[in-house]
C-alpha positions in Angstrom: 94.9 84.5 127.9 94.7 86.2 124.1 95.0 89.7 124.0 94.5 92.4 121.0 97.7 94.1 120.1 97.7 97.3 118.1 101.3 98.4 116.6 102.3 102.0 116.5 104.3 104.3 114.4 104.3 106.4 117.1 103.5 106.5 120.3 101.3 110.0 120.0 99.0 108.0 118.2 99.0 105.1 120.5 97.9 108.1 123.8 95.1 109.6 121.3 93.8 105.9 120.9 93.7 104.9 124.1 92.1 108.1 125.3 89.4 107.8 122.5 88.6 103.9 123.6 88.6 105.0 127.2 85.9 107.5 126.0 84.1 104.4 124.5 84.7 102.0 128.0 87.3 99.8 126.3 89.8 98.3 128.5 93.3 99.4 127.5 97.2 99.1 128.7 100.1 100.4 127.0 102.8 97.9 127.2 106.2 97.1 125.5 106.0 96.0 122.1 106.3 92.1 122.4 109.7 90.8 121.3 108.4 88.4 118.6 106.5 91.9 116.8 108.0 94.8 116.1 106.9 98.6 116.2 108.6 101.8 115.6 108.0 103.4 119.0 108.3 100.7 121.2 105.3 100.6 122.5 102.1 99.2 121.5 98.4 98.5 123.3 96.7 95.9 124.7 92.9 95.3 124.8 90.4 92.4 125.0 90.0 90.8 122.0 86.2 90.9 122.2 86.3 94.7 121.7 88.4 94.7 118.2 85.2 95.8 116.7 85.4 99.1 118.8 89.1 99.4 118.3 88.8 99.1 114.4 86.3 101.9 114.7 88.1 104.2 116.8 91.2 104.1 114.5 89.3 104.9 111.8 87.2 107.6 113.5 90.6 108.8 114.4 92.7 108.5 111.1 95.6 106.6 112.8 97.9 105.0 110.6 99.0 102.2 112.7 101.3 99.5 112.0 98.7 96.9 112.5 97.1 94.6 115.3 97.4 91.1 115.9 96.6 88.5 118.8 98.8 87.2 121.3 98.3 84.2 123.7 100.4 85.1 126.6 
């Protein structure tokens, strides 16, 4: 099952995004950075690719610099 990834600098920002999306209804979980990406905190979040819309606003309503977001299959 694909799943939105959004990579952190750190994980403050990845708690003020999930709060904000939760605010929205988006479906979130913090998880481990998957091996084959890379993050500087560790940790990244997951969320239903069918909301990236919502996620791309939210970051940007929020300023977050993050270190990008990608798909994964698994």
């Amino acid at each position: 099952m694909p799943r939105g990834i959004v990579l952190f600098h750190t994980i403050h920002d990845l708690f003020r995004l999930e709060a904000e999306l939760g605010k929205l209804g988006v479906a979130t979980r913090a998880i481990p950075t998957p091996r084959e990406l890379s993050s500087d905190c560790g940790s990244a979040l997951a969320f239903d690719p069918a909301h990236l819309d919502a996620v791309r606003g939210a970051i940007a309503a929020l300023k977050i610099e993050t270190e990008g977001i990608t798909q994964i299959d698994h």
